[in-house]
C-alpha positions in Angstrom: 198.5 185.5 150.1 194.8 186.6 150.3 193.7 190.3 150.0 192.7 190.0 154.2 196.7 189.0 154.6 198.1 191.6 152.6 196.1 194.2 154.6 196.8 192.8 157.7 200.2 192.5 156.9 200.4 196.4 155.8 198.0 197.6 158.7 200.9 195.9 161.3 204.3 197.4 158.7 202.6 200.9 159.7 201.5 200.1 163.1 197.8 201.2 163.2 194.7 199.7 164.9 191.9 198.3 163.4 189.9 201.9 164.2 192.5 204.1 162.9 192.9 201.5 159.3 189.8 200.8 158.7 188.9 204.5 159.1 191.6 205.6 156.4 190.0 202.3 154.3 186.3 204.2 154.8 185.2 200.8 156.4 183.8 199.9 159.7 186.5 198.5 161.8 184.4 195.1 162.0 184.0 194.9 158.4 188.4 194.7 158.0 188.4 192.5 161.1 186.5 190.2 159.2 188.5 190.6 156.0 191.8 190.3 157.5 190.3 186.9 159.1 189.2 185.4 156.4 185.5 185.7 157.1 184.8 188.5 154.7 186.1 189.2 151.0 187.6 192.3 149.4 184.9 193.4 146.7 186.5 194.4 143.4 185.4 198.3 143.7 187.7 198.9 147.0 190.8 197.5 144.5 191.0 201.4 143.2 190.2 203.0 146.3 192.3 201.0 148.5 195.5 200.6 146.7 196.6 204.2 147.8 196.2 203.6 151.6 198.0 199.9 151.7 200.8 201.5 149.1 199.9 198.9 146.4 199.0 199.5 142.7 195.3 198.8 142.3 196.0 195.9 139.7 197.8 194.3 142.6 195.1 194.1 145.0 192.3 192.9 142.2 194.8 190.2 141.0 194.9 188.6 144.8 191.0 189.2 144.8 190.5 187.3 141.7 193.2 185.0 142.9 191.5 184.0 146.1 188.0 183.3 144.3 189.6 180.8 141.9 191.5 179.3 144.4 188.0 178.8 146.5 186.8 177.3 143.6 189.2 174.9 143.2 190.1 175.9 140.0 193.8 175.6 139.0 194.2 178.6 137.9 197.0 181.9 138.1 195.5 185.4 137.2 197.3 187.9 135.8 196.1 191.6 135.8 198.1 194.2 133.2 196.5 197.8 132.5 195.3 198.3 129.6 
């Protein structure tokens, strides 16, 4: 799962449109079309400040973020993310 499928995944569990999500993401509503599609990445700094509005821990949502660049790399690599 990439971080554009977990949010589209939780923007469809709560029933909101693109406007009203991305609003409550403080993103323009073509900027998460673009994630959720694949055509756009999640930086790092959203990981804290989205966690709250998907319902996720922040550590979550940077582990798929790191998980989807080493997996466009090609590298065969698993991330794990603890606090410290």
């Amino acid at each position: 799962m990439t971080p554009g499928d977990l949010i589209a995944q939780r923007r469809a569990e709560l029933g909101e449109s693109l406007a009203i999500f991305s609003k409550r993401l403080g993103v323009d509503r073509s900027f998460l079309c673009d994630v959720e599609h694949g055509k756009r990445r999640v930086a790092l700094k959203h990981a804290q400040r989205w966690a709250e509005p998907l319902g996720i821990e922040p550590a979550a949502l940077a582990k798929l973020i790191f998980q989807e660049l080493l997996d466009e790399a090609g590298l065969d690599l698993v991330v794990q993310v603890r606090r410290r």
